[in-house]
C-alpha positions in Angstrom: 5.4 -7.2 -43.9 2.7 -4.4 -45.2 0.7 -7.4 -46.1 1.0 -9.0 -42.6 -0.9 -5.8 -41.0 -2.9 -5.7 -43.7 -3.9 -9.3 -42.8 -3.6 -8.0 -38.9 -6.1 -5.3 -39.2 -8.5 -7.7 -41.3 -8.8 -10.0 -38.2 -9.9 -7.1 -35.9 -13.1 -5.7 -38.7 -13.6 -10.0 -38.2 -13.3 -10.0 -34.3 -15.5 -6.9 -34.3 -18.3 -8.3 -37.1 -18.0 -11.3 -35.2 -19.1 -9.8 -31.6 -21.7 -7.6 -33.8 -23.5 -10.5 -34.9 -23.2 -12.0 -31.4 -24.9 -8.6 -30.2 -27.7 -8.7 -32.5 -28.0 -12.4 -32.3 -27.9 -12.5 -28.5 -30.9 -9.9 -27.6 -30.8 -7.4 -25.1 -31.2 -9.1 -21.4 -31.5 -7.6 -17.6 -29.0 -8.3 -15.1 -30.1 -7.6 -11.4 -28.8 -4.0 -11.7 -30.3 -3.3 -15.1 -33.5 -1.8 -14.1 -32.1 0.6 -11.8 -29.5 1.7 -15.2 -33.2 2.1 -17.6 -34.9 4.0 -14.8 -32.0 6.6 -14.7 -31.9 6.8 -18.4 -35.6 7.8 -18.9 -35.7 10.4 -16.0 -32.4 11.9 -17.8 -34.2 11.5 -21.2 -37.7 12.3 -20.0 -37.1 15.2 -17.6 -33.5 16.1 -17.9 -32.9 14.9 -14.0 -30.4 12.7 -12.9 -32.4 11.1 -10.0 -31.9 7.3 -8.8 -35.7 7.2 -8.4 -37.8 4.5 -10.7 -38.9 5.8 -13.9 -43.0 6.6 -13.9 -44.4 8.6 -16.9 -46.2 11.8 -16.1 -44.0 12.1 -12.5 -40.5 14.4 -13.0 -38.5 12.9 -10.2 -36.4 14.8 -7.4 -32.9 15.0 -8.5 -30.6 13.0 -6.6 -27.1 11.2 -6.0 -26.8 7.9 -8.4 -25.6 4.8 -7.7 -23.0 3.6 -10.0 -21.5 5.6 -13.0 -23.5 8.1 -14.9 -22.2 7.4 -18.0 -24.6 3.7 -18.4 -27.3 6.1 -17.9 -26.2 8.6 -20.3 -25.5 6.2 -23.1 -29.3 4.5 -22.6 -30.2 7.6 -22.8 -29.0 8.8 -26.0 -30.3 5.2 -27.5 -33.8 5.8 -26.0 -33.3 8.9 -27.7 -32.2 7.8 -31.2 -34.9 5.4 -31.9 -38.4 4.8 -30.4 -38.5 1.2 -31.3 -35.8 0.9 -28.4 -37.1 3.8 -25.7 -40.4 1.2 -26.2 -38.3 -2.2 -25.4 -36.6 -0.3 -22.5 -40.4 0.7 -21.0 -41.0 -3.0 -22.1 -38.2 -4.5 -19.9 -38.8 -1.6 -17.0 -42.0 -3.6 -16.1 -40.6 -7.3 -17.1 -37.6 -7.9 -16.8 -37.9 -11.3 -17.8 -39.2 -10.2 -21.1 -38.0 -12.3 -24.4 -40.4 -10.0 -26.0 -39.2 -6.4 -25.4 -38.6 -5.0 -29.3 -35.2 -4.9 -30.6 -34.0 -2.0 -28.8 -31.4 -1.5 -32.1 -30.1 1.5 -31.0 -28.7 0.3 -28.0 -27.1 -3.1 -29.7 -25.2 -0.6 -32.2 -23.6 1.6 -29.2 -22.7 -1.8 -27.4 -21.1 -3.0 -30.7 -19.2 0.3 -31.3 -17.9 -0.4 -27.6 -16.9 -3.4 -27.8 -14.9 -2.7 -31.4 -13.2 0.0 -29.9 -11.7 -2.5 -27.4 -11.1 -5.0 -29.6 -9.0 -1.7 -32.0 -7.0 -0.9 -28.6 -6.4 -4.6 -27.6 -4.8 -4.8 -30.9 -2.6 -1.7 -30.7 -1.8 -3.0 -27.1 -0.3 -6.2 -28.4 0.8 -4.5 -31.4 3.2 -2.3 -28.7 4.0 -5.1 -26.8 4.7 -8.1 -29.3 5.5 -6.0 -32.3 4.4 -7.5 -35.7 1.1 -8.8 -36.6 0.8 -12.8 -36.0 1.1 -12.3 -32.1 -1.3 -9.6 -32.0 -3.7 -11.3 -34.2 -3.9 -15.0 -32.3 -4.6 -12.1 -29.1 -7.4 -11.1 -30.6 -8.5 -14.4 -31.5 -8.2 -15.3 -28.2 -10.0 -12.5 -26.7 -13.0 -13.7 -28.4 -13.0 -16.9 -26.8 -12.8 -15.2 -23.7 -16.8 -15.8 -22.0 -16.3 -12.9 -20.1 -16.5 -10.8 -23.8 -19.2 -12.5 -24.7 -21.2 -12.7 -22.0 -21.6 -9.0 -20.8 -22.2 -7.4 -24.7 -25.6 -8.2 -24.4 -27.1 -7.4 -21.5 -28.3 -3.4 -19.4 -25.2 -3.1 -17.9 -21.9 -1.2 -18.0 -19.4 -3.5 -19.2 -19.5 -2.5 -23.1 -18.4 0.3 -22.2 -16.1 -0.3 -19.3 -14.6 -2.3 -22.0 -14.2 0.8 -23.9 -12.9 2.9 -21.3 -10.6 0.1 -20.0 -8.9 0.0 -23.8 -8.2 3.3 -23.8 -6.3 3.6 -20.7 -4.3 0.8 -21.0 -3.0 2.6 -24.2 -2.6 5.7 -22.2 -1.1 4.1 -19.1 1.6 1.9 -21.3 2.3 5.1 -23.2 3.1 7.4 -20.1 5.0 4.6 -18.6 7.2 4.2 -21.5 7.9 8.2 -21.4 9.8 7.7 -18.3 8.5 11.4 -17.4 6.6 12.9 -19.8 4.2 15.0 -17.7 1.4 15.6 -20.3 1.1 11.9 -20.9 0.4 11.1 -17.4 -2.1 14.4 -17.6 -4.1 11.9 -20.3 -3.7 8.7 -17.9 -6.2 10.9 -15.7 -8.6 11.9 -18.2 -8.9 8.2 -18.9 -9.0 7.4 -15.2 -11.7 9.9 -15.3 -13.7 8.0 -17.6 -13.5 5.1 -16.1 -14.8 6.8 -12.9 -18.6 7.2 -15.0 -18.2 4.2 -15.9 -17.5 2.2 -12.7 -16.5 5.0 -9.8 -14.4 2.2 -7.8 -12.1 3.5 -10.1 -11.1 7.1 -8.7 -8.9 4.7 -5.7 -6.5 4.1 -8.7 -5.5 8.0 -7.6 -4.4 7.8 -4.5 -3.1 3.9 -4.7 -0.3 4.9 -7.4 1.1 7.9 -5.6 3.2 5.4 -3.3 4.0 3.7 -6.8 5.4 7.3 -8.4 7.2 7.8 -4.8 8.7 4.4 -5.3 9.4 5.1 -8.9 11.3 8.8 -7.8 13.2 6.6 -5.0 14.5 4.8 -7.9 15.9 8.0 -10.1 19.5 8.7 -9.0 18.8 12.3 -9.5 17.5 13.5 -6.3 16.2 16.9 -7.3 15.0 15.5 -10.4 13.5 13.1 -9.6 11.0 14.4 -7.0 10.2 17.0 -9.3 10.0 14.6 -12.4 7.4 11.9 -10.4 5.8 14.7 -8.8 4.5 16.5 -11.1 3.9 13.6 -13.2 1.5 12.2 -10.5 -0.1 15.8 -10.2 -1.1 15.4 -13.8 -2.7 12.4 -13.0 -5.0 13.6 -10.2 -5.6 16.8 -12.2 -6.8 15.1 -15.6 -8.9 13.1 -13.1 -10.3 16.4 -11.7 -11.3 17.6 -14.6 -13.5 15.9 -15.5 -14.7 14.7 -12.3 -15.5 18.8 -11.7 -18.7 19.0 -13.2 -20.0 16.0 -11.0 -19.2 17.7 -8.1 -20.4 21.2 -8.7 -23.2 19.4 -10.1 -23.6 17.8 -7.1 -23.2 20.4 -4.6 -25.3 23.5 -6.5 -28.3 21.2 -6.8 -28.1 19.0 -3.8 -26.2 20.6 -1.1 -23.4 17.9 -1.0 -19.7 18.2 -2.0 -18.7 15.0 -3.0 -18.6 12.5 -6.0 -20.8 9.9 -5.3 -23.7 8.2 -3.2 -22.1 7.1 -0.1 -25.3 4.8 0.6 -24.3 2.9 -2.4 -20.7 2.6 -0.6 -22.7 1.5 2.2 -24.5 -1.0 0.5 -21.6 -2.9 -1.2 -19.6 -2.7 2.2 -22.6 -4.6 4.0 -22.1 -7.3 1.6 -18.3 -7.2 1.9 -17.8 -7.5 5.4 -20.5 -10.1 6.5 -17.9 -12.5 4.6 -15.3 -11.4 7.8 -17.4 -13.5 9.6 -16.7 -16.8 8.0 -14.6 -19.3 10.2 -10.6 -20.4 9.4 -12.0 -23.6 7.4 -14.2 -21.9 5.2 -11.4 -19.1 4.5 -9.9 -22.1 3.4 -12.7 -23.7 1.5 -13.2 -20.5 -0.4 -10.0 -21.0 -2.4 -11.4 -23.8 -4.2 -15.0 -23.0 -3.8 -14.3 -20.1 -6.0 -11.9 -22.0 -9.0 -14.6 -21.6 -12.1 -16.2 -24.4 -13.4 -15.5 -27.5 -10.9 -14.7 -25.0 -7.8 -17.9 -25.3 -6.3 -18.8 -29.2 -6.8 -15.0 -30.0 -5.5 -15.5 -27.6 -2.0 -18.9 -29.1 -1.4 -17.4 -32.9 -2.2 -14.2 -31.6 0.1 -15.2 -29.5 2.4 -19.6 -30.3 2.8 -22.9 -28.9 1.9 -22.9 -26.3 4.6 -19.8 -25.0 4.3 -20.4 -24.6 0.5 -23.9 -23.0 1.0 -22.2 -20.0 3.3 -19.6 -19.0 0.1 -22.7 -19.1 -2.7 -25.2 -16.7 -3.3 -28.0 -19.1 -1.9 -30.3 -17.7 1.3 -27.7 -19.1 4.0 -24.6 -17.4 2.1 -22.6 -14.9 3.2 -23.8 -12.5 0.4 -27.5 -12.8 1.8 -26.6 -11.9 4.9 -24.5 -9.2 4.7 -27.7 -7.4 2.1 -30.3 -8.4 4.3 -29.3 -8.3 7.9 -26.1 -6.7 8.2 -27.1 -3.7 6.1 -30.2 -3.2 8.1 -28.0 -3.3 11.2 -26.0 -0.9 9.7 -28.6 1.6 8.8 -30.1 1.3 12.1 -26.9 2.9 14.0 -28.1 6.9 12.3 -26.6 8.6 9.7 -24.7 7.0 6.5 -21.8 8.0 8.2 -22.2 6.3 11.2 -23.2 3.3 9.6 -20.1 2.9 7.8 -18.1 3.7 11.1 -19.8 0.7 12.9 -19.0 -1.3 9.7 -15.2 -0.5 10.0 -15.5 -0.5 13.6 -17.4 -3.9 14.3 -16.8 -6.0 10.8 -13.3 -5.3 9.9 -11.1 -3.2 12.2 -12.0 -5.9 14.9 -10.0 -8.1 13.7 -7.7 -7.2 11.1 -6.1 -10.1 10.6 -9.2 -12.1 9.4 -10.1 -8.9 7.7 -7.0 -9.4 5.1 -7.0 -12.9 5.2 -10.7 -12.5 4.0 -9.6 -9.8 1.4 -7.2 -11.8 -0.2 -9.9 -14.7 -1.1 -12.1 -11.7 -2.2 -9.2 -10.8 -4.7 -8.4 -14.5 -5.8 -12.2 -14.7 -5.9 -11.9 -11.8 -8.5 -9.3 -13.1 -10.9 -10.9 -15.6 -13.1 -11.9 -13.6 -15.9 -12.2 -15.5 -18.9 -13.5 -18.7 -16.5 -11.3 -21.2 -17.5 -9.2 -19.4 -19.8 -8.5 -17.1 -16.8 -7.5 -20.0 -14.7 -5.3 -21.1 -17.5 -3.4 -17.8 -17.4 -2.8 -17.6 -14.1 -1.4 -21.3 -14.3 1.0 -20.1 -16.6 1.5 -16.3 -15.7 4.9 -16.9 -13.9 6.4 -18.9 -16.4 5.9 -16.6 -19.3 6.8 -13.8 -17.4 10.0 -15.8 -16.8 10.9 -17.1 -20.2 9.3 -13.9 -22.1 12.2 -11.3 -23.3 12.7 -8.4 -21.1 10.4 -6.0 -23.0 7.7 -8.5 -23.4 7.9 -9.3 -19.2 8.5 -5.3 -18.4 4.8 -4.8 -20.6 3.4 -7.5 -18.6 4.3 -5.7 -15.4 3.0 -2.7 -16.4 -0.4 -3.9 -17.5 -0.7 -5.7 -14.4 -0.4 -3.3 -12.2 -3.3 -0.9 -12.4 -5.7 -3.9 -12.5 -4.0 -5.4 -9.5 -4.6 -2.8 -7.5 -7.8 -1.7 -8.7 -8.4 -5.8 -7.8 -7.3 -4.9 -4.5 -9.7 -2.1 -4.4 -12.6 -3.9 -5.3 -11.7 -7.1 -2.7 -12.2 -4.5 -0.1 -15.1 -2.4 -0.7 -17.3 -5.0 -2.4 -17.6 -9.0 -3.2 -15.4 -8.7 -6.1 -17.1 -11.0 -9.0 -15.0 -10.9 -11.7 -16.5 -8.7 -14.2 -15.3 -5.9 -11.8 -11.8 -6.9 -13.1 -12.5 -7.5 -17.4 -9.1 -5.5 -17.5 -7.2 -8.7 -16.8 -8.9 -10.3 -19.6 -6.1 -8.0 -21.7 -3.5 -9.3 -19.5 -4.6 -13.1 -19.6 -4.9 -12.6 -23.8 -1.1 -11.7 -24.0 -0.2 -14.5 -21.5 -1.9 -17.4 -23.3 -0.7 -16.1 -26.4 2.9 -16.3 -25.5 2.2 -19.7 -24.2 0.6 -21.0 -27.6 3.2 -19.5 -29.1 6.1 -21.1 -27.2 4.1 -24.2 -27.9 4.1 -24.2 -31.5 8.0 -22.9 -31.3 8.6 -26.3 -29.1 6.5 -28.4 -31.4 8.7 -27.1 -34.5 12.0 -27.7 -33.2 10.8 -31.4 -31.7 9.5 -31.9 -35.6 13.3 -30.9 -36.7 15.1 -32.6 -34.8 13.0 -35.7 -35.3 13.4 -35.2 -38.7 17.3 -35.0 -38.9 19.1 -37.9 -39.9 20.7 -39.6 -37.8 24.3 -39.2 -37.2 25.7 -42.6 -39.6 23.4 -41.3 -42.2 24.1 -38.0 -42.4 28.2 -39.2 -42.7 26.9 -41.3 -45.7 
């Protein structure tokens, strides 16, 4: 058995040499939002200012709200800082993003390979909690590799290496203070993980308020009455507070040097909810398009072969989708009615609480849109999702459950207030992992007992 973890823990150092080299290998690429995370690096590095304004040398920018999490900045900051070689390639890709040529920006590749192996060391203890063993836990990591998803966002400026990070660590958190059916401290953690998820990807600070009808449900549950309002209560109190913490500095940050009291840059809110809600306007037959249009690999061909060019053309990204519309028109529209605020009103007002029932209808593709991480290993999982959850042992199906349910919600979350791609929702990738490895191996365990039996003699035989 000691030599069954031994050989456990030896496939993790693998998995994470193996998505080291793939770093290294891979280069350092820009993603639409990259330049905007290398200009707030440099103003941090360069003048100590957190300031969403492009990076020019000589010219200390006005401080300002961000867009998106601060710690992306942060950690291009410190790699900027560490070596020159890869402050120069970050200049380099500041003014071409379409550089091949940029240095090796070595630094930065080492932080997204820590990331990613501190993922990879939580996945591992996840299934270790959930499975038990080591084979199980090991074929999960093997299949976590395989997962595009993994692959494809460890190399680029963004913030998945280490929303990948962050994303580990709570799910160990989160299936720990489940499983202490009350411990308050534990749940105190949860929120300090929430919280860094928050500068990471500040979508993440709805997980707050979404689970307090989960703990109210959860005290309904508890046949102790007194306790259990206490219990739940003060276990979701420890969740918002580890939460506060540290979202606290942000927001005295925030209000000493700009004036405002709040956590984030409602224009970027503004932005993403232009691009949300200019998909409300899509008719009945391409609400019903969008559920195949969206399937990974073959989705799109199959709508436009089912359902026409045109129709096709309003779900992509092209000039006459949806997307284009909402960041180009709708936005503009939006912004022309005064004040942030009263932009977002008329969004709500015009776009969504006009007709709500197109308005969830609309959401719900926005979450299927959302769930196919892994491409088709996500749609694989899904496939099978109900059926292991069925045939999987209690423990194994109450895990599953758990899991689920923070990324569900947080999918929810992100259906709403933006277009949901699916790298908004990597935390399923955990979730897919366990589910294809239970269905591998009730495979195998099938293919076994079809080899015995066929194997047996037969019933004359055996007599002789």
């Amino acid at each position: 058995m000691v030599r069954g973890y031994r050989v456990g823990w030896i496939v993790v150092l693998l998995a994470c040499l193996t998505m080291g080299y793939h770093v290294f290998t891979k280069g350092i690429g820009m993603q639409e939002d990259s330049s905007r995370y290398v200009s707030m690096a440099l103003n941090l590095l360069e003048y100590g200012v957190i300031s969403p304004q492009v990076y020019d040398p000589g010219v200390s920018p006005a401080p300002g709200m961000v867009p998106g999490g601060l710690f992306t900045a942060f950690e291009l900051s410190v790699a900027a800082a560490l070596d020159g070689g890869t402050r120069a390639g970050m200049l380099c890709l500041l003014k071409d993003p379409a550089s091949q040529t940029c240095g090796s920006l070595t630094s930065l590749k080492i932080i997204y390979t820590v990331e990613i192996a501190v993922f990879l060391v939580c996945l591992y203890l996840l299934a270790r909690q959930v499975f038990g063993g080591w084979i199980r836990p090991s074929l999960v990591i093997l299949l976590a590799l395989g997962m595009r998803d993994l692959r494809s966002y460890s190399h680029d400026v963004l913030s998945e290496p280490s929303y990948l990070a962050a994303l580990g660590l709570f799910f160990l958190a989160w299936l720990a203070a489940v499983r202490s059916n009350g411990m308050v401290w534990r749940w105190g953690v949860v929120g300090l993980a929430v919280g860094a998820l928050v500068h990471v990807k500040p979508a993440w600070s709805a997980l707050v308020p979404a689970m307090l009808p989960v703990f109210i449900l959860m005290a309904l549950w508890q046949r102790d009455r007194v306790q259990r309002w206490r219990n739940w209560g003060l276990c979701w109190a420890a969740l918002a507070a580890g939460w506060g913490v540290l979202m606290l500095p942000v927001l005295i940050r925030n209000g000493v040097s700009l004036g405002y009291w709040g956590l984030s840059d409602d224009s970027y809110l503004l932005t993403t909810l232009s691009h949300r809600f200019a998909y409300n306007a899509m008719p009945w037959t391409e609400f019903f398009a969008g559920f195949l249009y969206y399937l990974p690999d073959f989705g799109d061909n199959a709508a436009r072969a089912l359902f026409g060019a045109e129709t096709a053309g309003h779900l992509s990204w092209d000039p006459q989708g949806y997307y284009v519309y909402g960041r180009d028109i709708l936005h503009r529209i939006a912004l022309g009615k005064g004040t942030v605020a009263e932009a977002k009103a008329y969004l709500f007002h015009d776009h969504f609480f006009n007709d709500p029932l197109k308005s969830f209808a609309v959401t719900l593709l926005m979450v299927w849109r959302g769930l196919f991480v892994g491409h088709l290993f996500g749609l694989v999982a899904l496939v099978f999702f109900l059926p292991v959850v069925w045939m999987s042992s209690r423990p194994v199906r109450a895990s599953l459950g758990i899991l689920l349910l923070p990324v569900l919600l947080m999918a929810g979350v992100h259906a709403i207030v933006s277009v949901s791609i699916p790298r908004y929702n990597l935390g399923l990738l955990v979730v897919y992992c366990f589910v294809l490895t239970q269905v591998l191996c009730g495979l195998w365990s099938a293919g076994s007992r079809l080899i015995a039996k066929t194997a047996e003699p037969s019933g004359s035989e055996g007599k002789a």
